[in-house]
N, C-alpha and C positions, 0 to 999 in steps of 0.2 A: 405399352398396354397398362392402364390403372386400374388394380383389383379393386373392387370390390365386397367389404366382408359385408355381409348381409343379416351375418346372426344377431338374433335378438332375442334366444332361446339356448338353452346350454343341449345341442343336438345337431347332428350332421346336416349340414346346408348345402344346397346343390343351387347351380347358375349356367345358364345355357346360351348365355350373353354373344359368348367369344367363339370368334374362328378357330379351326382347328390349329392353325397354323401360330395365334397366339399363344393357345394354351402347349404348343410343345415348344416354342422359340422365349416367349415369355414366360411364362408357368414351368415347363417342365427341365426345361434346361439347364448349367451353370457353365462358366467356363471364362476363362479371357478373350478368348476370339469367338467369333458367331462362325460355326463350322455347318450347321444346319441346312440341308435344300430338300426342295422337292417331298414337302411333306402334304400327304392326303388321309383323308378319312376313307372309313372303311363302314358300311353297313349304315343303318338310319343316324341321321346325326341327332335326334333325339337322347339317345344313347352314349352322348360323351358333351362331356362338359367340364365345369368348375365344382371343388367341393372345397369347402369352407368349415370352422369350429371342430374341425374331429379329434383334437388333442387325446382329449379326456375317456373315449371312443374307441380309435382305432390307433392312437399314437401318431397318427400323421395330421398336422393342424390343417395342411390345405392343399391341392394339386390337381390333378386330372383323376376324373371318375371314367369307367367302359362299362357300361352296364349292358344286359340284355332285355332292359324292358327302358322305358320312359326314368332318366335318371331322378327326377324329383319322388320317384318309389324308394329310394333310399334314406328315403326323411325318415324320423322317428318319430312317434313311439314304436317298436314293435307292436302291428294292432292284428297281424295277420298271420297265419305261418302260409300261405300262397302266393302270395302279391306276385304277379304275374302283369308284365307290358308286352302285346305281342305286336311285333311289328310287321308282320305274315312276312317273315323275310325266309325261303324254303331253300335257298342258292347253297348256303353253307359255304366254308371257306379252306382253302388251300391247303394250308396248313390245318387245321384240326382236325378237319376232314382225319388225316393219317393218326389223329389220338385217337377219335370219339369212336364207341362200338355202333352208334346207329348215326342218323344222319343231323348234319348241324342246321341247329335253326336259329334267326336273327342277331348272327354271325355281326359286332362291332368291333371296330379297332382304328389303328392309328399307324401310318408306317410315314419313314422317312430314310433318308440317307443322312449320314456322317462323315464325320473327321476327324478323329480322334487327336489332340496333340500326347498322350499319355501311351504307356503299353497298357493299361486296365482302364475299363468304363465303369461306372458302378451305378445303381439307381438301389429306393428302396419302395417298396409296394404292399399291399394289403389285398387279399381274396378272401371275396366275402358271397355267401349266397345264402337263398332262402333252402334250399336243400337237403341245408342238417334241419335236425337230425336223420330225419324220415329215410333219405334218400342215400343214409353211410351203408357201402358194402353193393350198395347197386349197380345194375350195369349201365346205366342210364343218369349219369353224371354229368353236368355241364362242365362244357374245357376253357381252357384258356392258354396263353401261351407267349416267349417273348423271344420271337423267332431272327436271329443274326445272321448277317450272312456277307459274304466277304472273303479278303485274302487271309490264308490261312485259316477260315474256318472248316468244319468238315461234320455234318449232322445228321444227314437226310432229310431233311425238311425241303420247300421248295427254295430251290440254287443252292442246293448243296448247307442251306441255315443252318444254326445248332439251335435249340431250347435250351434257352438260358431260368426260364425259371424252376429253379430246383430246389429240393427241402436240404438247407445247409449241411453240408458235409457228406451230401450222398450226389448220385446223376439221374434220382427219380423227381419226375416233374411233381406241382403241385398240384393238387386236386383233391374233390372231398373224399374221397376214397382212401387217400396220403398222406392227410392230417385231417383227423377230426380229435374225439373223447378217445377213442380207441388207440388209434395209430398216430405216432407221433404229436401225443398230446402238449406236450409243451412248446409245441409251435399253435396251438387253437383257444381260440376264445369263444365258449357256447353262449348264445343270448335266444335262446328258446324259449317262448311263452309257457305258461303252463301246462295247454292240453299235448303241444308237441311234446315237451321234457316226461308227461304222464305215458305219452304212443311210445316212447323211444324208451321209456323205464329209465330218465336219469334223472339226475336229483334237479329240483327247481331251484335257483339261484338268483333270484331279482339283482339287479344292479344297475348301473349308470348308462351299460355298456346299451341297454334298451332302449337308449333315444336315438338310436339307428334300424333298421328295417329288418334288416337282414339276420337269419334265426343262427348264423354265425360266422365266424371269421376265422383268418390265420392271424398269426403276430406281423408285427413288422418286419419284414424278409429281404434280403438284401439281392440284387442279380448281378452277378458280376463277368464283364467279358472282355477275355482277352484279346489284346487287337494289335494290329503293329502303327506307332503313330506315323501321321499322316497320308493314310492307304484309306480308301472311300468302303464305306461301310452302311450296308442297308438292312435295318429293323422294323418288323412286322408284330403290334404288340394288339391281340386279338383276345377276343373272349365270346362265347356264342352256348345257345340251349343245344342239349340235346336231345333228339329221340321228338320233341315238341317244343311248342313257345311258351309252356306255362316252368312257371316257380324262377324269377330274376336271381343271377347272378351279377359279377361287379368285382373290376380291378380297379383299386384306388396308386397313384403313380404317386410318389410325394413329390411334393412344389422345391425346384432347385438342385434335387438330389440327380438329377442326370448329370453328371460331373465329366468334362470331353477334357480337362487337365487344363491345370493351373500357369500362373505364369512362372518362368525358371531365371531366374538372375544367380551371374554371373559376376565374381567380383577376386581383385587382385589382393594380398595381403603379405605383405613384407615389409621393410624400415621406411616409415612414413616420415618423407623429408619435402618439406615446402610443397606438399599436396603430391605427391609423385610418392610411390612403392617401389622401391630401391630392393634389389639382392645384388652383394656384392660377387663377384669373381670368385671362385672355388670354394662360396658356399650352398648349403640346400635348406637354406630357416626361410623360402617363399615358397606361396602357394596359390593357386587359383583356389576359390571356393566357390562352387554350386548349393545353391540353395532353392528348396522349394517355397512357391506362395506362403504369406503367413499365412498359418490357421486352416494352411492345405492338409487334409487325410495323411497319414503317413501308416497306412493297412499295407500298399504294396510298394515294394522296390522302384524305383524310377531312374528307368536309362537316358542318359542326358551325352546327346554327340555334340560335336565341335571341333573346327578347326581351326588350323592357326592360319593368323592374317596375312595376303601378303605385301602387307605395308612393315610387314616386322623389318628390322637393321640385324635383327640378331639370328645366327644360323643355327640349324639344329645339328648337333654331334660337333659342334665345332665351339659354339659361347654357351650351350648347354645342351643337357643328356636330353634324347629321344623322351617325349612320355604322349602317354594312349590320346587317342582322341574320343576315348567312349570313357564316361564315367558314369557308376551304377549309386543315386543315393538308397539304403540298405531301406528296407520295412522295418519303422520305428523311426526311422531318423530323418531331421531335415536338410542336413547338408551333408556333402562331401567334400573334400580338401584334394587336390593334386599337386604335390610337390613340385617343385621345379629346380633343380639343381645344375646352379650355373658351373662351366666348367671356366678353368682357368689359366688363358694360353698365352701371360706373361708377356703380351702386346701395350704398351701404354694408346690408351682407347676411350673418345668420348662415349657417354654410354649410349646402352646398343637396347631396341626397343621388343619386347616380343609381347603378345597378343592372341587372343584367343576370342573366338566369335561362336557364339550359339550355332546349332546346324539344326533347324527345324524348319523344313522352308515353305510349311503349311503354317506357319503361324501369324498371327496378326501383328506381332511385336518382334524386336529384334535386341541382343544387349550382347557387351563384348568387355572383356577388362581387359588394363596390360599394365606389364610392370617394364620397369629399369634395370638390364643389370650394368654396371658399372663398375670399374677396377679398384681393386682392391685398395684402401687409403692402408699405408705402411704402418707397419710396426714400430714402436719407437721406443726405446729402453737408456735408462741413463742411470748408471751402479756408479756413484761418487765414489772417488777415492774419501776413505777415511784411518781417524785416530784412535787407536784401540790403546786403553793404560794397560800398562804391563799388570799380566792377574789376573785381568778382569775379562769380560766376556760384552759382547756388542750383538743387537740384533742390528740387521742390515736389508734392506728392502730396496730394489727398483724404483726409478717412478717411469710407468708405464701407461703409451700414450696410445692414438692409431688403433690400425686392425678393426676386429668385430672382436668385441668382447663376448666372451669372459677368456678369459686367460689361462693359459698352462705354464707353466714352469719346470727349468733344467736346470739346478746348478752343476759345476765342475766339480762339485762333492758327488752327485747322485742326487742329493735331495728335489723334492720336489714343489716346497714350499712357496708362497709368493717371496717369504725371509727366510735367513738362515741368523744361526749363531755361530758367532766366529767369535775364538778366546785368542786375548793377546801374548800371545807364545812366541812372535816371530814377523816378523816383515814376509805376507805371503800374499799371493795373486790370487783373485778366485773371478768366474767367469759364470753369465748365468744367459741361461734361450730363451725367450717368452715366447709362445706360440698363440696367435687369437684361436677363435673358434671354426673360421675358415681355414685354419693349417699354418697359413703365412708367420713368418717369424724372422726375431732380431735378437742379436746375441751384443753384451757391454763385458767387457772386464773391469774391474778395481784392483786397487794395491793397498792393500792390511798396512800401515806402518804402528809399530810402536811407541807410547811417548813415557815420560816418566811423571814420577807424582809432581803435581803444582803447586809454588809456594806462594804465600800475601803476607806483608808484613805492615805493619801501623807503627809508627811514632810518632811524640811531638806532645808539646803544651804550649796551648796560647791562651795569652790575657787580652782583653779588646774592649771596648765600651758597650755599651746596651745599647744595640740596634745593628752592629757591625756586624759581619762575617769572618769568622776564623776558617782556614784552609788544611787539613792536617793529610799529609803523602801516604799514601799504598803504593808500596812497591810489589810486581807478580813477576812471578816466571812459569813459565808455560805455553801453552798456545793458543793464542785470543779465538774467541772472545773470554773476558773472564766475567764471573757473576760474583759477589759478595754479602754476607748479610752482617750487620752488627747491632751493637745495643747502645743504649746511653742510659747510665748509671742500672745496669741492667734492665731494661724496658726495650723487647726486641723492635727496631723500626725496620720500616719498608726497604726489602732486599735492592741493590744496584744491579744490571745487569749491560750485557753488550758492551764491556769496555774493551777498545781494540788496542789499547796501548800500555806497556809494560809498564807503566805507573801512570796513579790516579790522585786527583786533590780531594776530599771530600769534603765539601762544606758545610761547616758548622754553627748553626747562632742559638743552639742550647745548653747552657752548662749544665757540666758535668763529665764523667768518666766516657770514653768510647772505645770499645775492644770489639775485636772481630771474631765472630760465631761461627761463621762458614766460607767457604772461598773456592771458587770451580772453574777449572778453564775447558776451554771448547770437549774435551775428552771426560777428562777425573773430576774425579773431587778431589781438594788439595790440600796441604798443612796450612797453617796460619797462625802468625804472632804478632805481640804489640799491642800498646794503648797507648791512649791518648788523652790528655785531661783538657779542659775549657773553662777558664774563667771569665766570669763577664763584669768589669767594674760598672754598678749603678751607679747615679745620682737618684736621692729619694726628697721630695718639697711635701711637703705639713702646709696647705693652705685653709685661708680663712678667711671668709669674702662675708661684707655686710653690703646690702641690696640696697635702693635708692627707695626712697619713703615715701615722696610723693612723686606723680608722674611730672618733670620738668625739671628735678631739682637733683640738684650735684651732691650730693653727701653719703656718697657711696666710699668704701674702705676695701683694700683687700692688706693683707699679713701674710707671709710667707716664713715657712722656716727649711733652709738646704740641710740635710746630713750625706753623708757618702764616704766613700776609699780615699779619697783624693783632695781633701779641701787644702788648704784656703778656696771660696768659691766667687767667680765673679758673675755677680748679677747686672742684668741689663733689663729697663721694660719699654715698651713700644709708646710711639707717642712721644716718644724724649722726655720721658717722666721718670729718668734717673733710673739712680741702680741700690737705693734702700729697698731693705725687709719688708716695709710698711708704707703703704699710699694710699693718700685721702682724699676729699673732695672730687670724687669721681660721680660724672654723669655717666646713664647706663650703656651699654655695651660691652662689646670683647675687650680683652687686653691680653697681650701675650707679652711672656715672661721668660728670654736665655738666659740658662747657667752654665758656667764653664768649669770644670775641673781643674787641676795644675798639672794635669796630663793629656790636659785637650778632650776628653770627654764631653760632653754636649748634650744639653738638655733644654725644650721647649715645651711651656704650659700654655693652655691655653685657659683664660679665667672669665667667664659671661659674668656681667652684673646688669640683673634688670629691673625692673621698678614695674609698677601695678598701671594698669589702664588708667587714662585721665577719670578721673569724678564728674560725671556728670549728674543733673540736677531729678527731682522728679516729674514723671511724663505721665499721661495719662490718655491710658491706655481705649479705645474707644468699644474693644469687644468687653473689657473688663468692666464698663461702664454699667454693663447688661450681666451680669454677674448675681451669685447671691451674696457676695461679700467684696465690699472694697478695698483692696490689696494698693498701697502706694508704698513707692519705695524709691532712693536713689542707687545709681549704677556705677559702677566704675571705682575706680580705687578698689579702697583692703575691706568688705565689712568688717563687720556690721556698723549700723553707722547711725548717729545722733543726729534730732534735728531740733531746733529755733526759730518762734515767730518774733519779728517785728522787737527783737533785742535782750529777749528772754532767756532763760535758762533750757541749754542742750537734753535732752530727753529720746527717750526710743520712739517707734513709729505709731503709738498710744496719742504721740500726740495730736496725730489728724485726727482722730476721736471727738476731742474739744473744739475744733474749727467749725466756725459758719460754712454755710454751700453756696457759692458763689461770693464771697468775700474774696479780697485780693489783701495776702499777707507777705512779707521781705523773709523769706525761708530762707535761714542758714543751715547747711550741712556740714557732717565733722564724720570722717572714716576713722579706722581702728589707727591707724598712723596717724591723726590729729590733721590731715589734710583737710580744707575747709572750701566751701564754695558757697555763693550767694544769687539769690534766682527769686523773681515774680512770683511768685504762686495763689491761685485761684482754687478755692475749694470745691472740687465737681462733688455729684451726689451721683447714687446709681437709680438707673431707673430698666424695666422692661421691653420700653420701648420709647426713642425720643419726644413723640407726642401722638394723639386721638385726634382721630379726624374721620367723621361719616364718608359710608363709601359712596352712598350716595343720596341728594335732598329734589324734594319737586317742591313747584313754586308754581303759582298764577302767571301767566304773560305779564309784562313791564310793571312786573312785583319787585323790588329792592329786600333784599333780606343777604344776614352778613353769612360767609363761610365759616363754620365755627372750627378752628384749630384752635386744641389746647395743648398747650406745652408741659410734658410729665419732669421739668426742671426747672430752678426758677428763671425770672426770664434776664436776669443778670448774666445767665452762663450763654446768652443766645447771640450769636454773630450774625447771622444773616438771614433771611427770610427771601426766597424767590417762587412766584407761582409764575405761570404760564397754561395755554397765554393770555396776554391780556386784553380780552375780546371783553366789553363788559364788568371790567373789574374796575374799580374807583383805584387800587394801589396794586403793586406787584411787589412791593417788598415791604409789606405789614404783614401782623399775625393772622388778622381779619378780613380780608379786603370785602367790600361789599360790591354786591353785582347785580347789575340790575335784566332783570330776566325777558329780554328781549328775544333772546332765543337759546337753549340750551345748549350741553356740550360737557366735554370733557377738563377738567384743570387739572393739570399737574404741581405738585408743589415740592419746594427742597429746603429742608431744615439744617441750617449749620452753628455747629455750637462753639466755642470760645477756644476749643480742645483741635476745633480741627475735623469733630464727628458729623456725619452728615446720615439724614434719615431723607426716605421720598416715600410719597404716597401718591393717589388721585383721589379725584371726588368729582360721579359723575350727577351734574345738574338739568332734568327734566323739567319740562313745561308742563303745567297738567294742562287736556284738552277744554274742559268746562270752562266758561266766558259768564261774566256777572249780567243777565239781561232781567228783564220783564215784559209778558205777552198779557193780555189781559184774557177771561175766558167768558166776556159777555161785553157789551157793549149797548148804549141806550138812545137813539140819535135823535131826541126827542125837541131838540131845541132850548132845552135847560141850561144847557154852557156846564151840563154835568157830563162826563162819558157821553161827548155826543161822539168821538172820533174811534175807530180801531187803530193803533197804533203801536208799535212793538217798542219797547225801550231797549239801551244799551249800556250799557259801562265804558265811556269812551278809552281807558288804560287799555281793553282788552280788544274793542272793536275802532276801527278808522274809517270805515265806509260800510254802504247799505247798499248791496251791489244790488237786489230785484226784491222787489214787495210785491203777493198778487194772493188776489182771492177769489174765490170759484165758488160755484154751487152746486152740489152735489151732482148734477150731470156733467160738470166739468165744462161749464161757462164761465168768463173770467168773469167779475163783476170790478175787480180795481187793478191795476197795476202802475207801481212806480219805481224807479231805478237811478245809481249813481245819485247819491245823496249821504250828506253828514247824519249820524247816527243824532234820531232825537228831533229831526227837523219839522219845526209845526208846518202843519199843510202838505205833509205827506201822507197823513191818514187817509183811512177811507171813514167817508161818512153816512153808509147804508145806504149811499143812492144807485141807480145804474140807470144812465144818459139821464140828470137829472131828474129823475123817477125814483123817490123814495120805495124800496123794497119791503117786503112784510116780512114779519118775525120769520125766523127759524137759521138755523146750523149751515153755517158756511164752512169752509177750507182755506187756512192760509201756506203761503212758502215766504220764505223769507232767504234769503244767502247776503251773508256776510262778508269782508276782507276785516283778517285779525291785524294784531301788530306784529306779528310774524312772519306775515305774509301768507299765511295758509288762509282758505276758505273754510266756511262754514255755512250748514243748510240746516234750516228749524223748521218743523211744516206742525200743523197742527189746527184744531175745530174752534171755531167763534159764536158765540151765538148773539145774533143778533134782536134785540126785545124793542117790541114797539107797545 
């Protein structure tokens, strides 16, 4: 069923759209399963409907209205204190019959049967009528009522019903008699127009509450009934006038709140291993947990049954304790926990399954958890034998494995610690029990032994070349592993550790002193004595290397001086270039250099000599060309560097200052080493841009005129000229080419200059349309051999044919026509006659159409006058 809200006004809105049967199954109802049957109306069905926007109102925004007049009388403003709908209904009804002191009239309601899955039902509702004030304390009170009935009920009512609506915390029904201003005022809301609140003597009060009808109300009230779930349950929910059919009454039911119980999931919780809920054997840390719906009520307690599967493997009182099959979650709270306390009957056992399954067998849904319990994984304890120094004192700890943690502990002292402390007094046994948290336990012993203090001793001196390793002995006693620290010439280094063997080398290639700091074997810390000294004989070389001066050339030098411990020294150098101090004539690269001591010491140098980049000449650069300053220069070699024209004196880069532009001079170059090169050189100039050239020119049809490129360098610096393409062009590698204007287009052109630099342009060349002619605009045919002909002239460059010549008169008769003829051809005129029949004066019409040199056409049309 799809509600519709209808409001469009901030005031109670009533809808009579729906069946009774939506508005209690869809509107009034909630629940997981549809427990509902057999639902009818009761009295005019005028009288029950849809009510919408009452928030603000009555506190319930929407639900089922029972009124006893036409429910759209509930609209607001209050404009009435009577409003009265009578439906002549005189029958009265079962139940109120037994409230009302006179007889019921247009008696509405609503009944059905149930199912409760919960022990409580709950709805919440509003009683409102036009009544008050007038009618507080009378005996002539309309009723209402919300009549149950069922197992376990017991009321008087018909079949034994109880009246479930009652003012909170008492068993007196509602009614205007039971809550109004007077009696139980804080259940009532008055909405009395003025002259009622003036009859009644209470204070007038405007408010919001006025865009509803009725002159007042109760609060939002709650009914609540006890029921046992899934046992069939039938309610009679009525309201009717009394004594007459005048002044409407009205139970509002709120939308959802009939609540028949939520759904209850069931779930397992214990040691979550590869998606399975494990309890081990002779423990109780699992539990089933019951929980109710989220965002379910938690006002009353909820009895939740269940049994166990009999798909289970595991036995009750046998793989664990007996537990309830009823569990109560408490008012307030959403779940409850059932322990399950596996027992432990020392069988080795795959594990064994048990299960537990909801028991509501009214319910539309079903859910079940189950755990594992599974034997106990063992206890595992391992108490190392260990070394205690005499004196001294040892903590000593298990390593403990298995079981279900956490752990207890027993030593054979009493203590109970995970460690103890044990002093080395004595070679003694100690034994300890670990118990996990299931109980299960493993017990280790150890044996205490004593050892005595450990010694380390260092001796020795060694002398060795510079690169070598010296090796100097520690001798220990104790029992391994040992650790040691020491120093060299007092500078603590990095301690040794895990030596399993009663003497150690320690390698040395730092001179100086070496004595030992600390020294500790598997137990103690120990004594220690000794040093050790380190000598390292060097060789020391004093070299002195002179670099090569120009690139290609051998006059490199290196000088060597040996000092050291141990001379006489013998030199050798690579290359088989002997074994002197001093060697010359060397081109660049490495060279390496042994020396030997007279004690076999050994030393290798290694000596680079290198020399400058070749010299190369100057280039010119083609972005620098477009510069605001012309920068030349040569590369390579040692700057800075001197340059000479054509045999002159050496000079700095000043001198391209003096040079013509485009002149070709014999450039000598000289670097700061006197290295020298010799090179062509051509004096560029800078310029903006390589040269100007229109982007674009128009011309007359087979007009001849040149492209003007001009060149922003002289034209000495200029290597090559290419246009394209060459449609029309007299050259395609001149500065100028001329073109003769046959038909227009695009040319491309590429400028290259002496350098290498290359510029492109286009230049687009149009035809103008306009043709050289002459028409005449009179004509005389008088036989003078003067203008006796009309005849159009041409400019034969522009025009090549006379495709049609005609002339008309003004009604659009031809008088001449001639066609396909050379522009200009005598005897193609007309000569004012028509069929031999000189014409009289007056204004003719000509057309004329052309073929250009282009090949396009052309049409000239225009007036003649013809004079006699």
């Amino acid at each position: 069923m799809e509600i519709v809200n209808e409001a469009v006004f901030s005031g109670i809105n009533t809808n009579k759209a729906y069946s009774v049967e939506e508005l209690v199954k869809d509107v009034f109802a909630d629940g997981v399963c549809e427990t509902i049957t057999n639902v009818q109306s009761v009295g005019n069905g005028n009288g029950i409907g849809y009510f919408s926007s009452g928030t603000d109102i009555i506190g319930l925004e929407d639900g089922i209205i029972l009124a006893t007049g036409d429910i759209s009388n509930a609209e607001g403003p209050n404009s009435a204190s009577d409003v009265s709908g009578n439906f002549f209904d005189n029958s009265g009804d079962m139940d109120l019959n037994l409230i009302a002191i006179e007889g019921v009239y247009d008696a509405v309601g609503i009944t059905f049967d149930f199912v409760p899955l919960d022990s409580f039902v709950t709805f919440r509702y509003v009683f409102a009528s036009e009544e008050y004030c007038e009618f507080v304390g009378s005996e002539y009170n309309d009723v209402f009522g919300f009549f149950v009935s069922g197992p376990g009920v017991s009321g008087g009512f018909t079949g034994d019903a109880e009246n479930v609506a009652l003012i909170p915390g008492t068993t007196d029904f509602v009614a205007i008699n039971s809550v109004n201003r007077n009696t139980n005022a804080a259940f009532f809301t008055g909405n009395e127009r003025q002259d009622n609140a003036d009859e009644c003597g209470v204070s007038f009060i405007p408010s919001q509450q006025s865009n509803i009808e009725y002159d007042g109300f109760t609060t939002v009230l709650t009914a609540t009934l006890k029921v046992n779930p899934c046992d069939v349950y039938h309610i009679r929910m009525v309201i009717g006038d009394v004594n007459d059919n005048f002044y409407d009454s009205a139970v509002f039911l709120e939308a959802g709140s009939f609540n028949l119980g939520g759904r209850i999931k069931v779930s397992s919780v214990g040691n979550p291993v590869s998606g399975q809920q494990l309890l081990t054997e002779g423990c109780d840390d699992a539990y089933f947990l019951f929980e109710r719906q989220q965002d379910a009520s938690t006002e009353f307690p909820l009895t939740v049954n269940y049994y166990l599967s009999n798909q289970n493997t595991a036995t009750e009182g046998v793989d664990f304790a007996a537990i309830p099959l009823t569990a109560v979650i408490p008012a307030g709270a959403s779940s409850i926990s059932v322990p399950v306390e596996a027992l432990n009957d020392g069988l080795p056992e795959s594990g064994e399954s048990l299960a537990v399954i909801l028991d509501i067998p009214c319910a539309c849904y079903a859910d079940s958890a189950v755990m594992l319990i599974v034997d106990p994984v063992p206890v595992e304890v391992d108490l190392q034998d260990i070394y205690v120094c005499s004196g001294e004192s040892v903590q000593h700890t298990p390593v403990v494995s298995g079981g279900n943690p956490p752990y207890t502990y027993l030593w054979s002292t009493g203590e109970g610690t995970p460690g103890i402390n044990i002093a080395g007094i004595g070679n003694t046994h100690y034994s300890v029990t670990v118990f996990d948290d299931c109980g299960h336990f493993a017990v280790d012993t150890c044996l205490i032994q004593i050892t005595e203090v450990p010694f380390g001793m260092l001796e020795g001196d060694e002398r060795v070349c510079e690169g070598d390793t010296a090796y100097f002995q520690i001798n220990f006693s104790g029992i391994p592993p040992f650790d040691f620290s020491y120093t060299i010439d007092g500078v603590e280094q990095n301690p040794v550790t895990d030596i399993m063997s009663q003497s150690f080398l320690l390698p040395a290639v730092e001179e100086g002193t070496y004595e030992l700091i600390y020294m500790s074997d598997q137990v103690c810390s120990g004594d220690f004595l000794g040093a050790a000294t380190l000598d390292i004989m060097e060789i020391d070389a004093d070299i002195t290397s002179v670099d090569i001066s120009c690139s290609g050339f051998s006059n490199g030098s290196i000088k060597v001086a040996i000092t050291g411990a141990n001379p006489p020294f013998l030199l050798n150098w690579s290359d088989n270039l002997g074994s002197l101090s001093f060697i010359d004539s060397l081109a660049a690269g490495m060279y390496w250099l042994s020396v030997l001591d007279t004690v076999g010491c050994a030393e290798q140098y290694a000596i680079m000599l290198s020399e400058p980049a070749p010299l190369s000449g100057v280039t010119v650069d083609c972005d620098g060309l477009m510069e605001s300053e012309l920068i030349l220069s040569a590369n390579g070699g040692t700057p800075p560097y001197l340059y000479s024209v054509n045999g002159g004196n050496f000079q700095d880069a000043s001198l391209f200052e003096t040079l013509n532009v485009g002149e070709h001079y014999a450039l000598a170059i000289e670097d700061a080493n006197g290295c020298q090169l010799e090179q062509e050189f051509i004096m560029p100039t800078l310029y903006e841009r390589m040269f100007e050239l229109p982007e674009t020119v128009e011309v007359l049809p087979n007009e001849q005129h040149e492209l003007m490129l001009q060149l922003n360098f002289p034209e000495s610096l200029l290597a090559s000229v290419i246009w394209a393409p060459s449609t029309n062009l007299s050259c395609t590698d001149c500065l100028n080419p001329i073109h003769t204007a046959l038909a227009g287009g695009l040319y491309f052109v590429q400028v290259t200059d002496v350098f290498g630099c290359k510029s492109f342009s286009s230049i687009e060349v149009t035809i103008k349309e306009e043709i050289d002619y002459y028409i005449p605009t009179i004509f005389t045919p008088d036989g003078d051999m003067v203008n006796d002909f009309f005849m159009p002239y041409f400019s034969e460059k522009h025009v090549t044919k006379v495709l049609l010549f005609q002339v008309f008169n003004r009604w659009g008769g031809m008088m001449h026509e001639a066609k396909n003829f050379l522009p200009n051809t005598e005897g193609m005129g007309w000569d004012g006659n028509l069929d031999g029949k000189p014409l009289n004066s007056g204004v003719f019409v000509f057309l004329v159409k052309v073929k250009l040199r282009d090949g396009n056409e052309k049409t000239i049309t225009g007036d003649i006058v013809l004079w006699r």
